[in-house]
C-alpha positions as CSV (number, residue, x, y, z in Angstrom):
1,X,-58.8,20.4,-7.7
2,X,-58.5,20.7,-11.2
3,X,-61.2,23.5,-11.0
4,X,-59.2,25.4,-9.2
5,X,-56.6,25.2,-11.3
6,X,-58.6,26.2,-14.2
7,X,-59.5,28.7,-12.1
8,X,-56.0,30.1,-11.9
9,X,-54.8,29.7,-15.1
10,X,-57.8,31.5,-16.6
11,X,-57.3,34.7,-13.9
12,X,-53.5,35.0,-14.6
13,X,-54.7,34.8,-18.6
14,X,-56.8,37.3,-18.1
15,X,-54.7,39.6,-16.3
16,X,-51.9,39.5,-18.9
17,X,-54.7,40.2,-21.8
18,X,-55.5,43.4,-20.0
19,X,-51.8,44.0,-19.3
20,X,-51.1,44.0,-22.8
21,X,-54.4,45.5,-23.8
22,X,-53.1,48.5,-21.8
23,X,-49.8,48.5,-23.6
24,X,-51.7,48.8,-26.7
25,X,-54.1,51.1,-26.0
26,X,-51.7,53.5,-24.6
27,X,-49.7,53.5,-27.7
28,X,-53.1,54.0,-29.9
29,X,-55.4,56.2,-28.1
30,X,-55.7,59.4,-26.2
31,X,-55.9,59.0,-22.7
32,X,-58.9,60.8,-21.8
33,X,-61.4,58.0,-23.7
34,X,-63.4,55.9,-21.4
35,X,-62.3,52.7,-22.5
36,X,-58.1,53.6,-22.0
37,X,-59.5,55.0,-18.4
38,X,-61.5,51.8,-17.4
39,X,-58.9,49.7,-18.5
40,X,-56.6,51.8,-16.7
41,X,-57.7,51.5,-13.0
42,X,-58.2,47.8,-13.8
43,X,-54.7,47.1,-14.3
44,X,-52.6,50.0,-12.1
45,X,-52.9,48.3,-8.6
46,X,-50.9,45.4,-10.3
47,X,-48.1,48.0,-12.0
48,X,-47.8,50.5,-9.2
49,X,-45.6,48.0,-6.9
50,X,-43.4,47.9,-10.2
51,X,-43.4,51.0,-10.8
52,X,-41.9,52.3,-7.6
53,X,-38.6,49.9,-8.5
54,X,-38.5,50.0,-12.0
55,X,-38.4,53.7,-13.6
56,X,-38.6,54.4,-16.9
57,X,-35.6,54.3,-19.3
58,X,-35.5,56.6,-22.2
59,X,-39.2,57.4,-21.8
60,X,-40.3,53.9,-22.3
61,X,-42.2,51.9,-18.8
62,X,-41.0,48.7,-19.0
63,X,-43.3,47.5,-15.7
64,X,-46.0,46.1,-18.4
65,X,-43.6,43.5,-19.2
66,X,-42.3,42.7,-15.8
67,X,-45.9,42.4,-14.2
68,X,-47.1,39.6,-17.2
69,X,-43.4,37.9,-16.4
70,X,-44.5,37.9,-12.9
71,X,-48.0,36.7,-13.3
72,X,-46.9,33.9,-15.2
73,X,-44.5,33.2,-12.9
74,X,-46.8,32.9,-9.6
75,X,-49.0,31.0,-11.9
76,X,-46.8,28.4,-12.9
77,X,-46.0,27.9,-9.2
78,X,-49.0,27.7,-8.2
79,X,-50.5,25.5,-10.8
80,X,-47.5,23.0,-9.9
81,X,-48.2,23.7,-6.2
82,X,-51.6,22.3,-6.6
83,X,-50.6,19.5,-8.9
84,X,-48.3,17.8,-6.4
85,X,-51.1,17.2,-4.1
86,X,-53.7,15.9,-6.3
């Protein structure tokens, strides 16, 4: 059980590292480079949901912040989920 903890807490860390590896990138580099692109298509299917219920204010896409707040979220449940019934 504890592997699959592990597991969980490791993919929901990973996710907000590319979450906020997007946010950086998109402030430092064009967004025709490979790298912005790849990241890109990694990390959209988790902000589009977001997106269509949060809109941008003043220019700025605040659905970034929302989706890590989220992630950690359904990882903290689910790690304490799991650690009830070991």
């Amino acid at each position: 059980m504890q592997y699959i903890i592990l597991f969980i807490q490791i993919f929901a860390r990973s996710i907000v590292f590319l979450l906020f590896l997007h946010v950086l990138l998109s402030l430092f580099m064009a967004g025709d480079r490979p790298l912005r692109i790849g990241i890109a298509r990694l990390v959209d299917p988790i902000l589009d949901p977001f997106r269509r219920f949060i809109k941008p204010i003043n220019g700025v896409d605040y659905t970034p912040v929302v989706a890590i707040l989220v992630v950690n979220l359904i990882e903290w449940l689910l790690t304490r989920f799991l650690v009830r019934f070991v």
